[in-house]
C-alpha positions as CSV (number, residue, x, y, z in Angstrom):
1,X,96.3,111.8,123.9
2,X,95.3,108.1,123.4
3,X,95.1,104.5,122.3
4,X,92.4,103.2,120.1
5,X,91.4,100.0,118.3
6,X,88.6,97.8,117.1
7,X,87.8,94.4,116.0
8,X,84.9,94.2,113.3
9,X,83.9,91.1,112.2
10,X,82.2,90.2,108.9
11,X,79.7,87.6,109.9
12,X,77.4,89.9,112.4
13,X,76.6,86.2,114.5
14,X,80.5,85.9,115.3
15,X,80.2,88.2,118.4
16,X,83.7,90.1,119.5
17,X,85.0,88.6,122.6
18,X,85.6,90.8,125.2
19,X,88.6,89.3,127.1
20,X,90.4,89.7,123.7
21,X,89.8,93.7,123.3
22,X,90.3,94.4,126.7
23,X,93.8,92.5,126.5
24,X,94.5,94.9,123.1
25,X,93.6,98.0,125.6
26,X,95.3,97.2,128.1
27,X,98.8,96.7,126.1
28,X,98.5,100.3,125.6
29,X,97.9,101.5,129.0
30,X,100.5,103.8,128.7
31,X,98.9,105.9,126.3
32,X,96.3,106.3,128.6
33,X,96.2,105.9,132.5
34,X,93.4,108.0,133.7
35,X,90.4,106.4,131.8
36,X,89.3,103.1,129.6
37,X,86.1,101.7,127.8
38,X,85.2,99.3,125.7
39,X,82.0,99.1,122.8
40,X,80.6,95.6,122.1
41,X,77.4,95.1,119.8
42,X,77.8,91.8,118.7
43,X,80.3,91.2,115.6
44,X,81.8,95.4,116.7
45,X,84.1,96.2,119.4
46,X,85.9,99.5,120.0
47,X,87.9,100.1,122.8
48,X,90.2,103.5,124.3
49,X,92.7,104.1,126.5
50,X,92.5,107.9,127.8
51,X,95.3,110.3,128.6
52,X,92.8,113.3,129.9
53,X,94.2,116.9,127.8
54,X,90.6,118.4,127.3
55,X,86.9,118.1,129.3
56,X,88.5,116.1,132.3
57,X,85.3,114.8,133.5
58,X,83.0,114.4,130.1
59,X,85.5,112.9,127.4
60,X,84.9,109.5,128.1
61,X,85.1,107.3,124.8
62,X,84.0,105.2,123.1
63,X,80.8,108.1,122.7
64,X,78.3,107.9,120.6
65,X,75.8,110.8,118.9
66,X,72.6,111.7,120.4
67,X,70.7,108.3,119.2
68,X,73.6,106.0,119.5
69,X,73.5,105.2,116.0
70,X,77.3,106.3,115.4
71,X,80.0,105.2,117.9
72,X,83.7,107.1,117.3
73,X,86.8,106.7,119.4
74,X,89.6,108.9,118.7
75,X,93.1,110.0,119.3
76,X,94.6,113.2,119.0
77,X,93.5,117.0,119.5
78,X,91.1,119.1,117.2
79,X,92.5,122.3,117.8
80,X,89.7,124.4,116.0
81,X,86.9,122.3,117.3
82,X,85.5,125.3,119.4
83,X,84.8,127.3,116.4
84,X,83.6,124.0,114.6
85,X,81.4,123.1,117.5
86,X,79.5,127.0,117.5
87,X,78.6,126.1,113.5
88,X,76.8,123.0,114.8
89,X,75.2,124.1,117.2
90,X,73.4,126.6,115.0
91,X,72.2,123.4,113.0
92,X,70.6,121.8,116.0
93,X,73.1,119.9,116.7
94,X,73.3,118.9,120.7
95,X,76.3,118.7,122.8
96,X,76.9,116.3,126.2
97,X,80.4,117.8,126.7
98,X,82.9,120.3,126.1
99,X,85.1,117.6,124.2
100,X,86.4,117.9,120.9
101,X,85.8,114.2,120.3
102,X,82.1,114.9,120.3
103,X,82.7,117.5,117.3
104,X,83.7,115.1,114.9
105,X,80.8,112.8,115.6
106,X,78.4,115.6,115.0
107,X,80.4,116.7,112.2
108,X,80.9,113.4,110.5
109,X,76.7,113.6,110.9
110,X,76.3,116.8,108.6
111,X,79.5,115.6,106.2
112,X,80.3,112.5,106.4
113,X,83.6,111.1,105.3
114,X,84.2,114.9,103.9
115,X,84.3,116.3,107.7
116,X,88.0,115.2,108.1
117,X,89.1,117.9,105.9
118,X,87.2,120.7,108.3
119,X,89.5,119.2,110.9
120,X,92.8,121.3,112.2
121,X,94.7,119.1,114.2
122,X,96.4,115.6,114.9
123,X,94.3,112.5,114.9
124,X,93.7,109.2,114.2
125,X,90.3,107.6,114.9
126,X,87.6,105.4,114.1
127,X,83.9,106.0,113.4
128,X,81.1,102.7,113.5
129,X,78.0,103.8,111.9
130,X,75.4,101.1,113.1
131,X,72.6,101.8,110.6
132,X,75.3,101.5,107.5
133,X,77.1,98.9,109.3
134,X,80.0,100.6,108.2
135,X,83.4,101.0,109.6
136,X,85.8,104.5,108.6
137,X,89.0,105.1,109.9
138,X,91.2,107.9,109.4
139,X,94.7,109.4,110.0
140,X,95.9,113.0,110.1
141,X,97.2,114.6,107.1
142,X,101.0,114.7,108.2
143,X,101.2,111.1,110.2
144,X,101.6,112.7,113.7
145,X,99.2,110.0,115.1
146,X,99.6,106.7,114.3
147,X,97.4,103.7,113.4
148,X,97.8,100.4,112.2
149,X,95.2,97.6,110.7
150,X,94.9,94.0,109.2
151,X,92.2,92.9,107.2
152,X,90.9,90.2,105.4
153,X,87.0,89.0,104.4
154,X,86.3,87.6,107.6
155,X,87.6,90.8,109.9
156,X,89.6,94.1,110.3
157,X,91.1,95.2,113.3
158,X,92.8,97.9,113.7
159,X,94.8,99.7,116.6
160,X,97.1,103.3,117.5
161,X,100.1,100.4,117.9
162,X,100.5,97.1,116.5
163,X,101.0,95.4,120.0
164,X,97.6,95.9,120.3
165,X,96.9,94.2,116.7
166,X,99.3,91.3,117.7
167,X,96.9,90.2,120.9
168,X,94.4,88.7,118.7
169,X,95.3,85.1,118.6
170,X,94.7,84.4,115.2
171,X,97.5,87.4,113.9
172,X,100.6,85.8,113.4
173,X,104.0,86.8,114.4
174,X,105.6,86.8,110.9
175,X,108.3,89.3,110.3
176,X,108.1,90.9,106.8
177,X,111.6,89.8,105.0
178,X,111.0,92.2,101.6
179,X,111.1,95.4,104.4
180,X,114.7,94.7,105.3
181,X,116.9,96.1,102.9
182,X,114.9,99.0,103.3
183,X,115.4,99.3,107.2
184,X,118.8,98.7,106.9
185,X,119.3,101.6,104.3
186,X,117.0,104.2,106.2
187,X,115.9,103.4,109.3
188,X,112.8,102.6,108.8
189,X,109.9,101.3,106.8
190,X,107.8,104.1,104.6
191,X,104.6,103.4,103.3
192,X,101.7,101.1,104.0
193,X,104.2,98.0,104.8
194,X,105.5,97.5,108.4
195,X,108.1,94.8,109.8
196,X,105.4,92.6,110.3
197,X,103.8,90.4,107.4
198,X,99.8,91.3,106.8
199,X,99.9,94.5,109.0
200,X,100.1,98.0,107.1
201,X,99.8,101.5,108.2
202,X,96.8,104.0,107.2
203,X,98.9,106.1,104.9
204,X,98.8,109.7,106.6
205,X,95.7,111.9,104.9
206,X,94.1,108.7,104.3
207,X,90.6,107.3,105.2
208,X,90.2,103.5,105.1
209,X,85.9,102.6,104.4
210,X,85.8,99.0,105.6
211,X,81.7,97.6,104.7
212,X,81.0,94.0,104.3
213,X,84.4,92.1,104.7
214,X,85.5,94.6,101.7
215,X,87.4,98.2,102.3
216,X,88.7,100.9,100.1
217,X,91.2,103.6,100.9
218,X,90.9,106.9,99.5
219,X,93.2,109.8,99.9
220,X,92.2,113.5,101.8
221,X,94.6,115.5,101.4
222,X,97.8,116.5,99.9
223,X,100.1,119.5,98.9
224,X,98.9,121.0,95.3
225,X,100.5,122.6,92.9
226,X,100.5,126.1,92.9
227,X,101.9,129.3,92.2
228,X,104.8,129.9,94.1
229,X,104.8,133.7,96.1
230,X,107.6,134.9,93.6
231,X,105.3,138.3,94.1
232,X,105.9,138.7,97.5
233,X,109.0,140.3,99.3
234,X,111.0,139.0,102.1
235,X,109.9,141.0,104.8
236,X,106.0,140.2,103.5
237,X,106.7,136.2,103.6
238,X,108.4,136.7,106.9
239,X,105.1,138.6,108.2
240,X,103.5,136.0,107.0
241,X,105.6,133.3,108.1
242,X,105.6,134.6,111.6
243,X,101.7,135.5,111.7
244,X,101.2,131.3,111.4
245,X,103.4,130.3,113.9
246,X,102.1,132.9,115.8
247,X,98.4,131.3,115.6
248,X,99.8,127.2,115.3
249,X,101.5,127.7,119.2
250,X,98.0,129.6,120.4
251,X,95.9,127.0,119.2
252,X,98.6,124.0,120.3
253,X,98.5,126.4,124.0
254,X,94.7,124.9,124.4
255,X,94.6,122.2,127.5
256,X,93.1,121.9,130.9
257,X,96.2,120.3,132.2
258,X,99.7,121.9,132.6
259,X,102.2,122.2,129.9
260,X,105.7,123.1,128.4
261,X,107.9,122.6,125.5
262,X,111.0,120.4,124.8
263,X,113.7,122.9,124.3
264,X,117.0,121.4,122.8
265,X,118.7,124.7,122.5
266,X,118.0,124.4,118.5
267,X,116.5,127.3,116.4
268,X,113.0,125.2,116.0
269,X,112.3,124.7,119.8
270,X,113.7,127.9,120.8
271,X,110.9,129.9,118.8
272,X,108.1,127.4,120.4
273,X,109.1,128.4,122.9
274,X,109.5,132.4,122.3
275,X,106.0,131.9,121.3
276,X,104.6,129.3,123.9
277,X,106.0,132.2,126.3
278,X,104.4,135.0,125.0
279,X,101.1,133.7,124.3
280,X,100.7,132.0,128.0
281,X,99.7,133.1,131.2
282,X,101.8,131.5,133.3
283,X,105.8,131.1,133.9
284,X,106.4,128.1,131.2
285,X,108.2,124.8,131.9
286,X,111.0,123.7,129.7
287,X,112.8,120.4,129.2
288,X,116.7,119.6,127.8
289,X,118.5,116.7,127.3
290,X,122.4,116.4,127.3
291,X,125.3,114.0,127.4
292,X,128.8,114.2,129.1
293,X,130.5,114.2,125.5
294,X,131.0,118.2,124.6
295,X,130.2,117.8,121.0
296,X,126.7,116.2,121.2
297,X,125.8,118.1,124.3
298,X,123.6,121.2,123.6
299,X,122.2,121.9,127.2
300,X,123.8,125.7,127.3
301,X,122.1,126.7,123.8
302,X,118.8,125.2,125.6
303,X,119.7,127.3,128.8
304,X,120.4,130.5,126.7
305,X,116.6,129.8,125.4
306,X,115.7,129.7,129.4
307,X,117.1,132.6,130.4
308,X,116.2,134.9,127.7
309,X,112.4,133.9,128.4
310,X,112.2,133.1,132.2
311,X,111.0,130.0,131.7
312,X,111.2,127.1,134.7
313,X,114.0,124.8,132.9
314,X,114.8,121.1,133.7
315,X,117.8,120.0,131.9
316,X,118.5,115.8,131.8
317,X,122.2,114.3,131.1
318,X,121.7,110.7,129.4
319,X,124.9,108.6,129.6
320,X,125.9,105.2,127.7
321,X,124.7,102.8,130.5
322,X,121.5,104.2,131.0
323,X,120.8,104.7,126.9
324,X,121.8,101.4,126.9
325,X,120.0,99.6,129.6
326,X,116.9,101.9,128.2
327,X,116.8,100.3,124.6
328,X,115.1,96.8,124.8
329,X,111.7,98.4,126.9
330,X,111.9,101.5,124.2
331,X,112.1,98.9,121.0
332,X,108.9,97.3,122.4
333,X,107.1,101.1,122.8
334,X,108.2,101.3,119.0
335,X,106.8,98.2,118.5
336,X,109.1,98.1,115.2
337,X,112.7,98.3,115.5
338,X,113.9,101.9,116.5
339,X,114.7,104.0,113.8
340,X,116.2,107.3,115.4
341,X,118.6,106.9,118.3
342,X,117.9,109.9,119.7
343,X,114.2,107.9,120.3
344,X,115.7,107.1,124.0
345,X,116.7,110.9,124.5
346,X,112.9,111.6,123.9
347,X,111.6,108.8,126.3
348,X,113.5,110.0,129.1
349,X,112.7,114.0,128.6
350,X,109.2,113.1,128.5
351,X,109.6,111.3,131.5
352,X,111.0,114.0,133.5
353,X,108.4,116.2,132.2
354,X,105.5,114.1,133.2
355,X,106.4,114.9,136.7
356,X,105.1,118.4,135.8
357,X,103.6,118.6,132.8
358,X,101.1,116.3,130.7
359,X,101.7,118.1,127.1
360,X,104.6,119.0,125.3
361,X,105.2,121.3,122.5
362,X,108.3,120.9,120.3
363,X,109.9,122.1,117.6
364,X,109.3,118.9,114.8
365,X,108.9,119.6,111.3
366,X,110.6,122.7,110.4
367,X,113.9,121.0,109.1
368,X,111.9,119.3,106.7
369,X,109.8,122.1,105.4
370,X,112.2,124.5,105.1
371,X,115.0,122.6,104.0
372,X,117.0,122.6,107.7
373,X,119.3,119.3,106.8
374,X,122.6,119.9,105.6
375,X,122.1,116.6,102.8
376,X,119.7,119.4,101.0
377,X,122.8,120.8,100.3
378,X,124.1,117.7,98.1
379,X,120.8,118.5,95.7
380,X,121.9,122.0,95.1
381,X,125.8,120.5,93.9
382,X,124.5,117.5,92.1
383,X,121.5,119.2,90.4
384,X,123.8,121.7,88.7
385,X,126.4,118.6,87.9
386,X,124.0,116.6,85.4
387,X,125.6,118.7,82.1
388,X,128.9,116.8,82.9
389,X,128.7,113.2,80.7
390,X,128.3,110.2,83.1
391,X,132.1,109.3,82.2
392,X,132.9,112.7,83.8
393,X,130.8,112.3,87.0
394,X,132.3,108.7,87.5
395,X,135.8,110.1,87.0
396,X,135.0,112.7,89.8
397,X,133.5,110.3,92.0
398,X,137.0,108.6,92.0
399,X,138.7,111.3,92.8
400,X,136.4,112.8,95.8
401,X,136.9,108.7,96.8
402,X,140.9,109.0,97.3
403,X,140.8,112.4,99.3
404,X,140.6,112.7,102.5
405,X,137.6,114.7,102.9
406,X,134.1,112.7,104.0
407,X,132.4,115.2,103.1
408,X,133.9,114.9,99.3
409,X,133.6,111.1,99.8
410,X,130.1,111.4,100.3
411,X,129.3,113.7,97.5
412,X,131.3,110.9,95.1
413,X,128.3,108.5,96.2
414,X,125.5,110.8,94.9
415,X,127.8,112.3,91.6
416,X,126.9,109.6,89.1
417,X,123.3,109.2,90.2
418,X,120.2,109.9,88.1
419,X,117.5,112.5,89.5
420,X,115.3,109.6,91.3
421,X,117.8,108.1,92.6
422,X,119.3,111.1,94.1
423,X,116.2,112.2,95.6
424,X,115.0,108.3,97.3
425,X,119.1,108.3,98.4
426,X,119.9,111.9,100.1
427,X,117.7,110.4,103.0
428,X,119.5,107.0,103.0
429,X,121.6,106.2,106.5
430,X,123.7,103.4,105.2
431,X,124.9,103.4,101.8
432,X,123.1,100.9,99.5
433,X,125.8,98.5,98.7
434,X,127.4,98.1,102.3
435,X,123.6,97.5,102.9
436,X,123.0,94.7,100.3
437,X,126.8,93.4,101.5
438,X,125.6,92.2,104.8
439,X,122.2,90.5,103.8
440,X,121.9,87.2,102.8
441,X,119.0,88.0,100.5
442,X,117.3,90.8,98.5
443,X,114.6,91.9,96.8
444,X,113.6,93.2,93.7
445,X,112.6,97.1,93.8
446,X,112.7,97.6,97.7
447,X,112.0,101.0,97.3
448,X,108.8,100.8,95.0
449,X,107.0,102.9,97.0
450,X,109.9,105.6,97.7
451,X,109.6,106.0,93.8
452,X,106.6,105.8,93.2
453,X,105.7,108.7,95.2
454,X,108.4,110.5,92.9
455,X,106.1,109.6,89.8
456,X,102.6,110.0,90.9
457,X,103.6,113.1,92.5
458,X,101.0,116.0,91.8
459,X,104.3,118.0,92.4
460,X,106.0,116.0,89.4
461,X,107.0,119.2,87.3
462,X,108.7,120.8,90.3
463,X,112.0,121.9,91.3
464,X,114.4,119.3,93.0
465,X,114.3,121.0,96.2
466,X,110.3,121.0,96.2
467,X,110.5,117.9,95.4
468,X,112.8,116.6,97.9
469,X,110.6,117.9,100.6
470,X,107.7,116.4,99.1
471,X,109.4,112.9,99.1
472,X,110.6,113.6,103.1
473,X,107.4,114.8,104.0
474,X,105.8,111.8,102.9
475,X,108.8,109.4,104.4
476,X,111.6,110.6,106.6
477,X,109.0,113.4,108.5
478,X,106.2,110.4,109.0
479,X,109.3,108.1,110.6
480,X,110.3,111.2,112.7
481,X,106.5,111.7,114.2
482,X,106.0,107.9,114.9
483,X,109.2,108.4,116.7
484,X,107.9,111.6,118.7
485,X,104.2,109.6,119.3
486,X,105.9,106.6,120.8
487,X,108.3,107.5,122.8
488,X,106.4,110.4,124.6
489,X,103.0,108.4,125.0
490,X,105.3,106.1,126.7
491,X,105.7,108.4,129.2
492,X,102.5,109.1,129.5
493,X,102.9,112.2,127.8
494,X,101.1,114.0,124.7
495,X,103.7,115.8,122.0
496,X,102.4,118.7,119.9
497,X,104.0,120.1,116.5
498,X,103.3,123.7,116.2
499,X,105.6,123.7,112.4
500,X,103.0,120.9,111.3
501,X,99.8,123.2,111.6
502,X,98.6,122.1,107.8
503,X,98.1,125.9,106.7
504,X,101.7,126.1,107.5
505,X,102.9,123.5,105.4
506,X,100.6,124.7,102.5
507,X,102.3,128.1,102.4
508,X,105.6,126.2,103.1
509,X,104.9,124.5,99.6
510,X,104.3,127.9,97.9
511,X,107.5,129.8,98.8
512,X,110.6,130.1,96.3
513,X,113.6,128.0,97.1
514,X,115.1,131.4,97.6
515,X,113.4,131.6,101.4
516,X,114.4,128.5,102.7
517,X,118.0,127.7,101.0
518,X,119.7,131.3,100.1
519,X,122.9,130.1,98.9
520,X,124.2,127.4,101.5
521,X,122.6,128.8,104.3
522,X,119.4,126.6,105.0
523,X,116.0,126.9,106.6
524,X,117.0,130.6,105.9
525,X,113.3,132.4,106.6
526,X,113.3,130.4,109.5
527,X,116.6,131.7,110.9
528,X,115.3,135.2,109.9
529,X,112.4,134.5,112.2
530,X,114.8,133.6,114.8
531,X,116.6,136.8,114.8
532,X,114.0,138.5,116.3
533,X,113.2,136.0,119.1
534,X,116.6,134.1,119.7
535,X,120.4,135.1,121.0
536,X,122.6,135.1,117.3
537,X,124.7,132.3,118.8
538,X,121.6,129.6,118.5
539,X,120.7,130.8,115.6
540,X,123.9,130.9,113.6
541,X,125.5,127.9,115.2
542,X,126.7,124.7,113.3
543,X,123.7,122.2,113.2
544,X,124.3,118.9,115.7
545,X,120.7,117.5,114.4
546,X,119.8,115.9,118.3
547,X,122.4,113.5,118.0
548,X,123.9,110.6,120.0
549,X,127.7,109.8,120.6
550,X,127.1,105.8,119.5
551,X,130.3,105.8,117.8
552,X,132.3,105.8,120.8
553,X,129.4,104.8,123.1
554,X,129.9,101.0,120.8
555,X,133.2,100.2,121.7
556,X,132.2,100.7,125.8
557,X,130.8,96.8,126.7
558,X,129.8,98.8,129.6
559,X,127.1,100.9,127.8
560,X,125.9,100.1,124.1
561,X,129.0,97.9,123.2
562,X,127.2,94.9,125.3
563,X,124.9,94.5,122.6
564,X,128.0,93.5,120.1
565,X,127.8,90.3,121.5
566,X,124.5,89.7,120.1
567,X,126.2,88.4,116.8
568,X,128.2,85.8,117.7
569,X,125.1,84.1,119.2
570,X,123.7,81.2,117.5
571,X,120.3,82.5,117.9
572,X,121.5,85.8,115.8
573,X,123.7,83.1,113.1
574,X,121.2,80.5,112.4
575,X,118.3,83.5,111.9
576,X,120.2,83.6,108.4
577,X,119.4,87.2,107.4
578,X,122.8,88.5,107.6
579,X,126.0,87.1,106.4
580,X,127.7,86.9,109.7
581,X,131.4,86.6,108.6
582,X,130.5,90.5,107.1
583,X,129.1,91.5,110.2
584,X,132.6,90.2,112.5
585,X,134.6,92.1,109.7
586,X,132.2,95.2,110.6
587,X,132.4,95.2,114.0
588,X,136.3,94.7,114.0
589,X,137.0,97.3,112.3
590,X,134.9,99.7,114.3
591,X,136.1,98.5,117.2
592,X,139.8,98.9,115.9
593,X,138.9,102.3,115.1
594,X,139.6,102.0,111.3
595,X,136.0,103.2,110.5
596,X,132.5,104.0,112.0
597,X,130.2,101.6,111.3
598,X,128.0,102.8,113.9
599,X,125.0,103.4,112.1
600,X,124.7,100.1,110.4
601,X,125.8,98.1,114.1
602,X,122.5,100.6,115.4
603,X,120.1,98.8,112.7
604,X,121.2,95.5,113.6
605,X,121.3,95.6,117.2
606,X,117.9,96.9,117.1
607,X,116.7,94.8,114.5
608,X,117.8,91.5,116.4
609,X,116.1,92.8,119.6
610,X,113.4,93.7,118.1
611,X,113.0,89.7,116.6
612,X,113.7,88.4,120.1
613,X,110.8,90.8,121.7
614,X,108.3,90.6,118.9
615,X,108.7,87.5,116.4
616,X,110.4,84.8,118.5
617,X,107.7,85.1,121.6
């Protein structure tokens, strides 16, 4: 919906400068182009960027409460705050407009820092209480809304992207060398730490309380423990299952500007669509991508989708040149380096939509609920393998390592590991050792934090499967929605998550492994849904995960093989984080077809990029 960010400084006679926070608005007038404001009172400054979705005319921000004693701005959508707004009215409360931004200040009145768990919806935002002098900041539970701060005694500032952050003079440019490894294994940072040095992300379900130069973070929410619905049938979960979509695409349905859903043709967007359908008065507009290569192209699965529900449908076709010429302008709307290549896809299908629509609804989040990857399948093998003595899982390993088979190959890497290190590495991108192969320096324990959530987990005693979902839900699904934010605020566009209604992932966390992996057929109460709403060829069909034909696309200099060059640069050499003789052998050998290295040539074509936008300016 919008960009936010603040300065607050400690000593209340350094006064905020206003040149500087209109500069950090203005870098993200993309995520809003039809409004702007800025709050100054001395050592405070808040400042917004609107993309209008509800109350066109009275959702101006920063807004303050009837006395002006608390000043919010805030990004996202409150999808219950009618409801919430009738309860406050009943206790006096008075409104100025029909925005849901005005509902959390009024709220945050009666609870305080308790009123984020009232909220249903995606946000992050910011809330100056004048007569505490106090500063809280908070993210949605899941991570679909992003926001970034740097703090020390003397300030915090804080912003929805850390472009913004980075337009304060005195924030250095410093990239964070202990993230690398990291990167290079999965894609992308998880956790508080980002690719730049002193600049963290709010954790997702996390409220940051900043008084006095000091802050403390405290956590919101998270999945419990609980007892799993072993007492329930399948046709009852499914009811159940279907009754909360159902209500997630109604509530996501609410705006006062037009609207449709990204529809790749998978099982996901294809029921947001059923649903987005039913539930709307008017013939819905949906949006495909596809490419010329057959085997990555899924625009007649998204047509099937089309017909079947009337909808208006727009379908894209991306080629190499234009992914290609596309990626330095999308690396600095990711402000980090991209993790997902199908990022650009998004960018451009947003782009197209905006020419119709403002919001679209998508199908994000299911896979990793309900256990949609096909790498969920390597737990289910390797959990049942740990009776075999390591001896016996090494001397497999060796054998799966001589066949033919990638698929064996791959199951080889993940035989001999322990249960944590299975669960951190069935997400990993780029095998650990060709990762540490090409850097010139490491770190000890890169992936502390991947761990840690493994042992501080309140679902510690689970299942591996629960587990893994709790791990990707906390990682690979947060990586996946900054992905989603960036790319379609870019366009001036607002995405929306109908799987990632919070009540949905609650109950997702309560049903039996049984329901979502029934033998090797994943995300299986999700394709029992889709049986009643979707032709059997989508829903049975071999999964293609939204993918991108780089392998071939990196040995055309026309298109994404340009970027090749990057390495024999002196600029790239003398940067000393990669061990460049490594890197030639790499990109030989992909070239000469002996093996795809195309995911590891993605991380460091971005990654270099990404230095040359970001660190060297």
């Amino acid at each position: 919906m919008c960009g936010i960010c603040g300065i607050i400084n400690t000593d209340s006679e350094n006064t905020v400068a206003p040149e500087i926070l209109v500069k950090m608005n203005d870098v993200m007038t993309h995520r809003g182009p039809d409004d702007e404001g800025t709050y100054i009172n001395n050592n405070v400054g808040l400042g917004f960027r609107r993309l209008s979705i509800i109350d066109l005319a009275g959702g101006h921000q920063p807004m303050a409460n009837e006395d002006d004693s608390i000043w919010i701005v805030f990004n996202g959508e409150i999808y219950n705050h009618t409801d919430l707004r009738k309860e406050l009215i009943s206790k006096g409360h008075i409104y100025k407009t029909q925005s849901d931004t005005e509902t959390i200040i009024h709220l945050f009145e009666e609870e305080d820092i308790n009123c984020f768990s009232r909220l249903n919806g995606m946000f992050s935002c910011a809330i100056w209480d004048n007569n505490r002098k106090r500063l809280v900041i908070a993210r949605d539970r899941l991570g679909i809304k992003p926001l970034y701060f740097t703090a020390s005694p003397d300030f915090i500032i804080f912003a929805s992207e850390i472009k913004a952050i980075l337009e304060n003079h005195h924030i250095s440019r410093e990239f964070n060398k202990e993230v690398l490894e990291e990167f290079i294994t999965f894609r992308f940072v998880a956790g508080e730490n980002t690719c730049f040095k002193g600049i963290r992300n709010l954790l997702p379900g996390h409220i940051l309380i900043w008084e006095n130069g000091d802050f403390q973070i405290n956590k919101f929410w998270d999945v419990t423990p609980s007892p799993p619905l072993e007492s329930i049938d399948e046709a009852t979960a499914l009811d159940q299952f279907e009754e909360l979509l159902e209500d997630s695409v109604k509530l996501r349905l609410m705006s006062d500007v037009p609207l449709g859903t990204m529809c790749s043709g998978g099982i996901d967007s294809g029921l947001t669509t059923a649903y987005a359908t039913e539930f709307s008065n008017f013939t819905l507009n949906t949006f495909s991508v596809g490419f010329q290569e057959a085997e990555y192209d899924e625009s007649r699965y998204a047509l099937q989708v089309a017909q079947k529900y009337q909808t208006h449908h727009h379908p894209l076709q991306i080629d190499n040149k234009t992914f290609a010429d596309s990626l330095p302008k999308m690396i600095w709307y990711n402000d980090e380096p991209l993790n997902h290549p199908n990022s650009i896809q998004i960018f451009h299908l947003s782009k197209l939509a905006k020419q119709i629509v403002t919001v679209l609804l998508t199908g994000e989040g299911a896979d990793e609920l309900f256990a949609g990857y096909p790498r969920y399948q390597i737990l289910k093998i390797c959990g049942r393998s740990h009776w075999i003595p390591g001896s016996g899982r090494q001397l497999l390993k060796q054998i799966f390592n001589i066949t033919n088979s990638r698929r064996l190959e791959k199951l080889g890497y993940y035989f001999p590991m322990s249960k944590p290190e299975l669960l951190v590495f069935n997400s990993a991108f780029v095998k650990r050792q060709l990762a540490r192969s090409i850097l010139t320096e490491t770190y000890d324990e890169p992936f502390a934090y991947r761990f840690s959530l493994l042992e501080n987990s309140r679902l510690k005693n689970s299942n591996l499967l629960t587990h893994q979902l709790y791990l990707d839900m906390k990682t690979y699904l947060v990586s996946i929605l900054n992905r989603m934010d960036k790319m379609t605020m870019a366009a001036k566009v607002e995405g929306r998550v109908p799987f990632l209604d919070h009540r949905m992932v609650e109950w997702s966390f309560k049903l039996v492994d049984q329901l979502k992996q029934k033998g090797f057929q994943s995300k299986y109460i999700v394709k029992k849904l889709g049986e009643k709403k979707l032709p059997r060829e989508i829903i049975h069909r071999q999964k293609s995960g939204f993918g991108v034909p780089l392998t071939d696309w990196l040995r055309d200099r026309n298109g994404m093989g340009r970027y090749l060059e990057l390495f024999t640069e002196p600029t790239f050499k003398q940067r000393g984080y990669f061990k460049s003789s490594v890197i030639d052998r790499i990109v030989k050998d992909h070239l000469a077809r002996k093996d795809d290295y195309s995911e590891i040539l993605w991380e460091i074509i971005n990654f270099e990029l990404w230095h040359r936008e970001f660190i060297d300016k």
